[in-house]
Kinemage of the C-alpha trace (Angstrom):
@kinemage 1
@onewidth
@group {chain A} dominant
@subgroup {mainchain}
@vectorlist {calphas} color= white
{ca unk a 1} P 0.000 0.000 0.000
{ca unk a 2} L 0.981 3.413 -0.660
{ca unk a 3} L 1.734 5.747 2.282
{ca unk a 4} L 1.276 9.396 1.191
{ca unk a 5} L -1.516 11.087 2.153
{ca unk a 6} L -4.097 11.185 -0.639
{ca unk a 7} L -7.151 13.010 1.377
{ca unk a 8} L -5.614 16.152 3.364
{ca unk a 9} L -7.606 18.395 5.719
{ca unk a 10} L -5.844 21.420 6.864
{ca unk a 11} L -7.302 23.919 9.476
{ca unk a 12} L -10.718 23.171 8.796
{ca unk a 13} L -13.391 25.234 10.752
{ca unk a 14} L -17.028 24.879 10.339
{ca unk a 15} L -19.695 27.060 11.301
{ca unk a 16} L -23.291 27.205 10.941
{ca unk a 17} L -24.317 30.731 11.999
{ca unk a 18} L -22.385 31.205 15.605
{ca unk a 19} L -22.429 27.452 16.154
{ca unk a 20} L -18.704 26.088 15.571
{ca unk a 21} L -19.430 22.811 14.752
{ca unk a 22} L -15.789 21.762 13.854
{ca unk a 23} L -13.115 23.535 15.008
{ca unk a 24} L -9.418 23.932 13.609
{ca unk a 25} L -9.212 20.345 12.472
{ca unk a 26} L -6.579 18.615 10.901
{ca unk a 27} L -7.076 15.202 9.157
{ca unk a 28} L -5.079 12.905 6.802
{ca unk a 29} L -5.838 9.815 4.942
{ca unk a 30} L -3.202 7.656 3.374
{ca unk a 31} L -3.772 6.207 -0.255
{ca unk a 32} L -5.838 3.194 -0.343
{ca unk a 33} L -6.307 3.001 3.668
{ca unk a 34} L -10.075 3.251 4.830
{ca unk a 35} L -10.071 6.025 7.459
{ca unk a 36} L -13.415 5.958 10.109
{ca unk a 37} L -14.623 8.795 12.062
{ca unk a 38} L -16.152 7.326 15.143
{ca unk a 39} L -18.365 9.754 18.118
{ca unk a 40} L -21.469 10.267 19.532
{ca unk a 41} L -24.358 11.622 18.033
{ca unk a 42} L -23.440 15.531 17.318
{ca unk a 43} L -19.634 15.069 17.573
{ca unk a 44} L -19.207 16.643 13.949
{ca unk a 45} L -18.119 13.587 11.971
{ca unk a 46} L -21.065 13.382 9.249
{ca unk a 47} L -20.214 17.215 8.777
{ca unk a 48} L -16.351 16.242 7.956
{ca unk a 49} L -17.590 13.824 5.483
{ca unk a 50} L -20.152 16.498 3.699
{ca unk a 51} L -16.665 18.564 3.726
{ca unk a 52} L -15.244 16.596 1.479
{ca unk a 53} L -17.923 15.223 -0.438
{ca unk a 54} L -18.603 18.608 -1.208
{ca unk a 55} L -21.943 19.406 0.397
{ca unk a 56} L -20.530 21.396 2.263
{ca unk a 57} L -18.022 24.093 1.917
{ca unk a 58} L -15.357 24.930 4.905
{ca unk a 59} L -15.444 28.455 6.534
{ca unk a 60} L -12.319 27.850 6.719
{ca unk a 61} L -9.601 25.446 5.628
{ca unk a 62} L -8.760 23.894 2.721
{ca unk a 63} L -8.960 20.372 1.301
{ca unk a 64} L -6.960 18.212 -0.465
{ca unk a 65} L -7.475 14.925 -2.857
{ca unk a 66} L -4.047 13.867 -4.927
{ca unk a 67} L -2.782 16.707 -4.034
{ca unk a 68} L -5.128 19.245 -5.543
{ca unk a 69} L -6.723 21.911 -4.075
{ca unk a 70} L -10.424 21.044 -3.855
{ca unk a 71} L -11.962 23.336 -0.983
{ca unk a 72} L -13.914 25.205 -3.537
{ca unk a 73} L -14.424 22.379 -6.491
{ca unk a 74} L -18.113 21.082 -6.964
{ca unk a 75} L -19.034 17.941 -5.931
{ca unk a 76} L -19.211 16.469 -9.406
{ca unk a 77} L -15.859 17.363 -10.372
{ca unk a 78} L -14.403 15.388 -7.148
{ca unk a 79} L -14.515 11.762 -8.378
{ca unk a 80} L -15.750 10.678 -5.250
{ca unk a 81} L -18.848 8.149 -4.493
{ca unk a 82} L -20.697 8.128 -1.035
{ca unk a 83} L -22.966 4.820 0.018
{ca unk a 84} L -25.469 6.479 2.397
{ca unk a 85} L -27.360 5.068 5.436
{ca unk a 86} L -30.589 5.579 3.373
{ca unk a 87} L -29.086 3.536 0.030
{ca unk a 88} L -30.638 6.035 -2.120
{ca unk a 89} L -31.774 3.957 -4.657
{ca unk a 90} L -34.308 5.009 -7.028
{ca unk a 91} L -37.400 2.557 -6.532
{ca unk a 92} L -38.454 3.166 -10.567
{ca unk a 93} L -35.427 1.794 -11.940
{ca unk a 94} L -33.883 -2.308 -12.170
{ca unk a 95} L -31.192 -2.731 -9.937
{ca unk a 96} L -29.330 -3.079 -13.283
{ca unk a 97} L -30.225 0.894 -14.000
{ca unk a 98} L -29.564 1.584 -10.692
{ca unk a 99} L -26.308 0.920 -10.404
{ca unk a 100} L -25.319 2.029 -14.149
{ca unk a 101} L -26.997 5.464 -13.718
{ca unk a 102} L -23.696 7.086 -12.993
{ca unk a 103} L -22.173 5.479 -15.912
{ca unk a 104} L -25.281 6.804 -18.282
{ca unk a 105} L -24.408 10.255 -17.010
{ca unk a 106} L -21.137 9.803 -18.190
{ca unk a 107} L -22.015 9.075 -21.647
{ca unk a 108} L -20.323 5.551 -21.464
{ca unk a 109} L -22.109 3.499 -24.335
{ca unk a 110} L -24.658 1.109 -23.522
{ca unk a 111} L -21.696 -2.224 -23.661
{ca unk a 112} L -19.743 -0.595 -21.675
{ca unk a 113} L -22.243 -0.087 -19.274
{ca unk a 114} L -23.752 -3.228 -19.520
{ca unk a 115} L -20.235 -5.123 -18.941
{ca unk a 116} L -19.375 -2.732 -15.870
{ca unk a 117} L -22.555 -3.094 -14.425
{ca unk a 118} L -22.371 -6.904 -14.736
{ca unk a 119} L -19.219 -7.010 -13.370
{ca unk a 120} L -20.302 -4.652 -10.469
{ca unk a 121} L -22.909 -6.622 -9.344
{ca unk a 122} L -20.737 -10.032 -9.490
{ca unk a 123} L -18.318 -8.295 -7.114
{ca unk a 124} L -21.403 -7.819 -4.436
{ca unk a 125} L -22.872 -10.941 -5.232
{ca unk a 126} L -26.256 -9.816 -6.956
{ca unk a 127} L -25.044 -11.818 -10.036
{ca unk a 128} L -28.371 -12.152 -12.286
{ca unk a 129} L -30.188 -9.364 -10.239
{ca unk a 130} L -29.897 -7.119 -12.460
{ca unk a 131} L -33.558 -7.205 -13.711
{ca unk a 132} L -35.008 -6.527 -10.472
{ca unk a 133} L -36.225 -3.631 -8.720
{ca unk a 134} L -35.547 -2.370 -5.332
{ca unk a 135} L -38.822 -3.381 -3.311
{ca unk a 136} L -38.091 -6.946 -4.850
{ca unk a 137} L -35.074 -7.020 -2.689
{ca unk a 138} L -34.227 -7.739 1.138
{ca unk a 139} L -32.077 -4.458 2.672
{ca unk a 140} L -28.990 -6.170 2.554
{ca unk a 141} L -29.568 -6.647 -0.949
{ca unk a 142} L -30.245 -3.198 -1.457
{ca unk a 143} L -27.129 -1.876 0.434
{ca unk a 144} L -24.715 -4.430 -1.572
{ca unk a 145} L -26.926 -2.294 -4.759
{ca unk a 146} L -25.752 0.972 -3.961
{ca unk a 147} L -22.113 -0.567 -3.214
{ca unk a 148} L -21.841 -1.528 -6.749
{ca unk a 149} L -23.595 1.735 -8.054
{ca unk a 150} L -20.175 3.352 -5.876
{ca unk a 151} L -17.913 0.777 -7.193
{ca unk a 152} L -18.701 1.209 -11.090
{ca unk a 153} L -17.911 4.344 -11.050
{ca unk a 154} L -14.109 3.698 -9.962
{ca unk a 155} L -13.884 7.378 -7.660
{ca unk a 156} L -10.349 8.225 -5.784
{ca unk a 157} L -12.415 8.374 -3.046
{ca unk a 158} L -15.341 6.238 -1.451
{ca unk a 159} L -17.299 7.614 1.620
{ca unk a 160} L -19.611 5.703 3.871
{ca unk a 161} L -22.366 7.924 5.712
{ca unk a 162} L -23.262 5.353 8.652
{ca unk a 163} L -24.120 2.793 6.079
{ca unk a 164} L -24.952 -0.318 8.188
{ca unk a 165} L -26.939 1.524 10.443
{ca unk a 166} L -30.721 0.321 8.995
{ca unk a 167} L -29.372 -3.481 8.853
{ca unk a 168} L -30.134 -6.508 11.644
{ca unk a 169} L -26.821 -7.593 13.206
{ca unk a 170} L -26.235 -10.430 10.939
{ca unk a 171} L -26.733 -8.501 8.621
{ca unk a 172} L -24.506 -5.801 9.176
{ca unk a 173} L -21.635 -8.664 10.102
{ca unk a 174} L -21.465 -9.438 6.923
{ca unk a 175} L -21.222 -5.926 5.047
{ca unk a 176} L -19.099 -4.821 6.669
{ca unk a 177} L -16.793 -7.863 5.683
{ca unk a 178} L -17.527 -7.194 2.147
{ca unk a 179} L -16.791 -3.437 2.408
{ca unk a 180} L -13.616 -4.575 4.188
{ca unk a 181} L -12.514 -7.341 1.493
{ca unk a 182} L -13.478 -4.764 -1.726
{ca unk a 183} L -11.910 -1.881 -0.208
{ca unk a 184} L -8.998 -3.742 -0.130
{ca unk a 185} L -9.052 -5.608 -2.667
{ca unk a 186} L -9.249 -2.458 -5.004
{ca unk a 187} L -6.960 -0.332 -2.778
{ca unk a 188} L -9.885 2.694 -2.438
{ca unk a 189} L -9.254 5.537 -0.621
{ca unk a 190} L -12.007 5.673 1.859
{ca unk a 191} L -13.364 7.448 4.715
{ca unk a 192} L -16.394 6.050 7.282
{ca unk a 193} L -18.454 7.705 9.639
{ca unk a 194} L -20.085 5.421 11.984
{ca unk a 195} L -21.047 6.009 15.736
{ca unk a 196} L -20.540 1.778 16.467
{ca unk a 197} L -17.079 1.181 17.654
{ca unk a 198} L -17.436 -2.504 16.357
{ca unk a 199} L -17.865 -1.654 13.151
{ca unk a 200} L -15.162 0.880 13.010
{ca unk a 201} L -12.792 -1.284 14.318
{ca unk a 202} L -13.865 -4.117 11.911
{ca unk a 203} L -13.353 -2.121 8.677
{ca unk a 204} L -10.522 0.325 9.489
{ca unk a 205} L -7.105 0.993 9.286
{ca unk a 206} L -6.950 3.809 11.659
{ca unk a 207} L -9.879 5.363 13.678
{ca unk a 208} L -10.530 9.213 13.922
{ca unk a 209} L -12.907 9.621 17.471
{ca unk a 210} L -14.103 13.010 17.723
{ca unk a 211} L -15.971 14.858 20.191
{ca unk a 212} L -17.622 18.049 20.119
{ca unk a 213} L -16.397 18.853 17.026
{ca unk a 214} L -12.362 18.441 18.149
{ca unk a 215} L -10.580 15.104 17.286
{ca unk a 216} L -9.356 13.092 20.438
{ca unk a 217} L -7.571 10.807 19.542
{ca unk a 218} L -6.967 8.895 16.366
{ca unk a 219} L -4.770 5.236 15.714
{ca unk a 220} L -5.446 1.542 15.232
{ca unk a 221} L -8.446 0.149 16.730
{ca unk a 222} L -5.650 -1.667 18.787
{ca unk a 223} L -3.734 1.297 19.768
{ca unk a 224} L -6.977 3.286 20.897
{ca unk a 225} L -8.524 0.395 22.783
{ca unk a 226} L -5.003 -0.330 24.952
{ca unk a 227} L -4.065 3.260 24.732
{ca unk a 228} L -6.171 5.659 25.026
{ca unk a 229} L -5.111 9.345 26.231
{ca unk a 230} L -7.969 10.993 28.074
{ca unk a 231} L -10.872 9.577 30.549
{ca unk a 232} L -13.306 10.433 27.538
{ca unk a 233} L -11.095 7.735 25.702
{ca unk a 234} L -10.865 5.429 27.858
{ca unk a 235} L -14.865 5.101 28.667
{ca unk a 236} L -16.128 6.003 25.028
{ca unk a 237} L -13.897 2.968 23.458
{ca unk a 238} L -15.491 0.128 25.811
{ca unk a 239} L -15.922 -0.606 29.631
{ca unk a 240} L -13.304 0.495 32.391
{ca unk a 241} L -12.756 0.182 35.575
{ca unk a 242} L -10.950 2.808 36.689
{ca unk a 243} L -8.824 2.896 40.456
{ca unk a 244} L -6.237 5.651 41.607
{ca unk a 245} L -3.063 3.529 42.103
{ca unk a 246} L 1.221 4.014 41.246
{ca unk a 247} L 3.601 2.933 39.141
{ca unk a 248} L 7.171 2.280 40.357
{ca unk a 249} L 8.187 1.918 36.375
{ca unk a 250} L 7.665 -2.112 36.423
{ca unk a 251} L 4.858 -2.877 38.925
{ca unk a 252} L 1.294 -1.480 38.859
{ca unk a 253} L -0.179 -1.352 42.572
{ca unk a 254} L -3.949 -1.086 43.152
{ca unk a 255} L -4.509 -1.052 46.460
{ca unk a 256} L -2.244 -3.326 47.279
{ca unk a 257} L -2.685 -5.409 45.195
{ca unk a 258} L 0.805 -5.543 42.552
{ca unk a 259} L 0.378 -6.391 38.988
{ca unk a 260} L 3.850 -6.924 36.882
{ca unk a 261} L 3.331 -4.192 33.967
{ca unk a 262} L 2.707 -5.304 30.280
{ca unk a 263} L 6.003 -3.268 29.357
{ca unk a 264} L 4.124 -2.362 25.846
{ca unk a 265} L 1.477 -0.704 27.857
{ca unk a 266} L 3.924 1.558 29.950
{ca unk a 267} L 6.775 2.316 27.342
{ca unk a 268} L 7.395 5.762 27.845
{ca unk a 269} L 5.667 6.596 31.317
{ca unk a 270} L 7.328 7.553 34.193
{ca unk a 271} L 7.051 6.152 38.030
{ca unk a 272} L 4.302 7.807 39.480
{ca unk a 273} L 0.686 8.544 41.163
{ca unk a 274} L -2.293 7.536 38.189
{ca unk a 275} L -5.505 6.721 37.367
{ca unk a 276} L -5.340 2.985 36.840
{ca unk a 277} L -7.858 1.247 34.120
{ca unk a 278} L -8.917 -2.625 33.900
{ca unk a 279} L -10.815 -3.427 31.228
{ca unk a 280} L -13.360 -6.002 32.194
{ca unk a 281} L -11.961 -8.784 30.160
{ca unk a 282} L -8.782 -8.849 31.698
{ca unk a 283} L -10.156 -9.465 35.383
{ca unk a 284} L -10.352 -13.227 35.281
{ca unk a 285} L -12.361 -14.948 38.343
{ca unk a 286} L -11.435 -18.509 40.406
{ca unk a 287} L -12.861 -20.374 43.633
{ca unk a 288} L -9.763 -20.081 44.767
{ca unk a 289} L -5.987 -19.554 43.790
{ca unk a 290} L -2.412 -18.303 45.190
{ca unk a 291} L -1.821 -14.175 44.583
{ca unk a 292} L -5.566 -13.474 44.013
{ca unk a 293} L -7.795 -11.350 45.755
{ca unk a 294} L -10.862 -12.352 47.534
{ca unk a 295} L -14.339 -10.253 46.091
{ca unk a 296} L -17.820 -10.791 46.606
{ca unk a 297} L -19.926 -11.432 43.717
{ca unk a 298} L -23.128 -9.247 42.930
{ca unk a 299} L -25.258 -10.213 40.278
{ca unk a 300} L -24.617 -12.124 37.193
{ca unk a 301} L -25.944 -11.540 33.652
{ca unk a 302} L -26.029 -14.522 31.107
{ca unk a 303} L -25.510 -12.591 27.090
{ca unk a 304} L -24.799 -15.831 25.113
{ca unk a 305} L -20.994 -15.377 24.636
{ca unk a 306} L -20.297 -14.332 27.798
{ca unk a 307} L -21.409 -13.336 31.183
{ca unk a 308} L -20.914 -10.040 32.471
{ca unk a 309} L -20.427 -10.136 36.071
{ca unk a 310} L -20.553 -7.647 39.081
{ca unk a 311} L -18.460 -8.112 42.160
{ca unk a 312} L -17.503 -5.794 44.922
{ca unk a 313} L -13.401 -5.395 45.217
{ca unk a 314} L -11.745 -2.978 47.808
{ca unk a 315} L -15.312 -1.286 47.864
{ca unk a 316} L -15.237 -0.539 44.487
{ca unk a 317} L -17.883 -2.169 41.919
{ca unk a 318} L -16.016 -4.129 38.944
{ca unk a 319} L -17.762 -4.858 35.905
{ca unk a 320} L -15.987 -8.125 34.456
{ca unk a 321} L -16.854 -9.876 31.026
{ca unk a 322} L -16.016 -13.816 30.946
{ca unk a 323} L -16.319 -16.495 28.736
{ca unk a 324} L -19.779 -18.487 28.562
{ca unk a 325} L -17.267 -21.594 28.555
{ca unk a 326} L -14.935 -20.873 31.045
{ca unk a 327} L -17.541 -18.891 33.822
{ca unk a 328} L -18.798 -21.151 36.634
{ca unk a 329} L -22.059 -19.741 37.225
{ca unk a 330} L -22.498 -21.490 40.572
{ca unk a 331} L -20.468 -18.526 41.702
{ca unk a 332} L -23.065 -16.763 44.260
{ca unk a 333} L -21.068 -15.602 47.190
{ca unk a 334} L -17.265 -15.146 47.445
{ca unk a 335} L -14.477 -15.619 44.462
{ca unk a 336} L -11.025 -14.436 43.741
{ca unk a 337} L -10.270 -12.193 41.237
{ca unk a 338} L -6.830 -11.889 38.970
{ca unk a 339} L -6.399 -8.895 36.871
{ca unk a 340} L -4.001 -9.769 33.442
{ca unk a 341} L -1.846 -6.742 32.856
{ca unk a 342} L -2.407 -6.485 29.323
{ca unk a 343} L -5.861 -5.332 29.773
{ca unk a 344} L -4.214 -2.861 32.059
{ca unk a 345} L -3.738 1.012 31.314
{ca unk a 346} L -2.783 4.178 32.924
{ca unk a 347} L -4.034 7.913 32.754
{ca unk a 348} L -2.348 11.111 34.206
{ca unk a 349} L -4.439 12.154 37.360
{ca unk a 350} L -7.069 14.878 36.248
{ca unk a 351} L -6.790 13.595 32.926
{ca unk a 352} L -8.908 15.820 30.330
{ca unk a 353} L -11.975 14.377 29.912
């Protein structure tokens, strides 16, 4: 893969009236990497992705794509496709029509077309659905419809606006592996917005969070999960339990109680005073055992895969998440607890939320 930056944003602001809804924000996207923007409801990331569709223009800011200058270029002169939430299909038309319509505008002949279209379809598996229309089709047919009408078209860049969204969990499993395998498999530059960390970290190559219109922190889905630089992080990429504890710069001590430090999770932080997160996967429970810690358990919650499970530690309240297959549910009263340091991470005290 390529590693220059083929989508550039540089000092963009946006404003609607007084409202600042992004603020002084700096984004790149490497050629052929898929890029998601992942917040809450509000945070600003549907607004980046208008940016540089074009439905929007910057207040100010400026926007690159292969290197040109395209703050104030149209939206058809872009070469970018965007897959909406809504699939945007038009119910009139075969999903053969559908999916050529950009091609027609174009002025491609009618073989052409035909071939492309064929061959579009094949990729999404819809081979020999060309014929049909869109109400004769489930909505995961429909979405893998207005993939192909993006695909045909071959645009620098693809954007997804939240396009799983409308789909039934299956369903949306299984998109999002064959957004993954295409976007890949034709190198597209491509940027997501999504507000389901899941599915960002299922499709991407590095995740954008944003907040408020400001981007927190961006990386791996890796590096933000086992990583992550503020409170508002640490909470808004899955569970934690958090504890005020110290480092001594090999040993992690909550309480008391001394964990050995995952040296990949402390490279480059110093001995001292922090707040302490366990993620609930890495507290592991037993009936009994040598170096754990006695708890009391709370309540118990059966969800298929695994149990999440309440116990009472050092008067806190730990949320942990075990394996159906390895939990003993017969646990009622008492247990010990383990924590695994790789699930382990630190924050400076009064970290910025």
């Amino acid at each position: 893969m390529a590693t220059e930056n083929f989508v550039v944003l540089k000092n963009i602001c946006k404003r609607f009236g007084d409202k600042t809804v992004i603020g002084n924000l700096d984004l790149e996207i490497k050629k052929g990497s898929l890029v998601t923007l992942l917040g809450p409801s509000g945070c600003g990331k549907t607004t980046v992705l208008r940016l540089v569709a074009g439905l929007e223009k910057p207040t100010s800011g400026h926007i690159f794509i292969d290197g040109e200058d395209v703050t104030n270029t149209s939206i058809q002169n872009r070469d970018i496709c965007m897959v909406f939430q809504s699939y945007a299909l038009f119910p009139h038309m075969s999903l053969h029509e559908n999916v050529g319509y950009g091609l027609k505008m174009l002025g491609l002949d009618k073989a052409e077309i035909k071939q492309r279209v064929d061959d579009a379809l094949k990729l999404v598996d819809l081979e020999g659905f060309g014929e049909r229309f869109v109400d004769q089709i489930s909505g995961g047919q429909q979405q893998r419809v207005a993939l192909a009408r993006a695909l045909v078209l071959k645009p620098k860049v693809l954007l997804f606006d939240e396009p799983l969204s409308n789909l039934d969990a299956n369903l949306r499993r299984n998109m999002r592996e064959t957004i993954r395998d295409l976007q890949q498999r034709f190198n597209i530059t491509s940027l997501y917005v999504t507000h389901d960390q899941s599915e960002a970290f299922a499709v991407s190559d590095t995740v954008v969070v944003m907040k408020d219109g400001d981007l927190m922190q961006q990386g791996s889905p890796t590096e933000l999960y086992k990583h992550p630089a503020s409170m508002f992080m640490a909470n808004f990429m899955g569970e934690a339990n958090m504890f005020e504890g110290h480092f001594d710069g090999n040993t992690i001590d909550i309480h008391g109680y001394q964990i050995p430090a995952a040296q990949e999770n402390v490279e480059g932080i110093t001995a001292g005073h922090y707040q302490i997160g366990v993620r609930p996967e890495a507290i592991l429970l037993a009936k009994e055992g040598q170096a754990c810690q006695r708890c009391q358990v709370k309540s118990t919650a059966y969800m298929g895969s695994m149990y999440e499970v309440v116990v009472e530690w050092q008067q806190h309240e730990l949320l942990l998440q075990l394996n159906s297959a390895q939990f003993d549910p017969s646990y009622t009263d008492h247990a010990y607890l383990t924590i695994n340091a790789n699930g382990v991470f630190l924050l400076p005290n009064q970290a910025d939320q």
